[in-house]
C-alpha positions, 0 to 999 in steps of 0.5 A, spaced: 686 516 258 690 515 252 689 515 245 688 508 241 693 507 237 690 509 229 690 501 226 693 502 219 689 501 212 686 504 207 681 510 206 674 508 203 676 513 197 682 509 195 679 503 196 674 505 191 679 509 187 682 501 187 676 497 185 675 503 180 683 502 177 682 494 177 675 492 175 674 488 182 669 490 187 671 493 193 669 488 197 674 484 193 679 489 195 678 489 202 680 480 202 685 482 197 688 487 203 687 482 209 690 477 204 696 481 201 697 486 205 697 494 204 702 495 197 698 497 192 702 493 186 700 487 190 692 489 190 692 491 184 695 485 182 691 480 184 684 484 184 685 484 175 686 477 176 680 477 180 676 481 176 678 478 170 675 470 172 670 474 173 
């Protein structure tokens, strides 16, 4: 049988490491990923903007 091809993403380690560095929660960080995509320039942009409105 052969192997699932791995889907790319974030670990739970950088998401929290994200969520940590932003103020946003990561629940937030993973939207913000399936809005954005997986660059972190991008994440950490829009979830300081997220966490700032609060």
């Amino acid at each position: 049988m052969a192997k699932e091809p791995e889907r790319p993403g974030l670990t739970a380690e950088t998401v929290r490491a994200l969520a940590r560095d932003s103020g946003a929660t990561e629940q937030q960080i993973r939207e913000i990923i399936s809005l954005v995509g997986f660059d972190r320039a991008s994440i950490l942009r829009e979830a300081r903007l997220v966490a700032k409105d609060g």
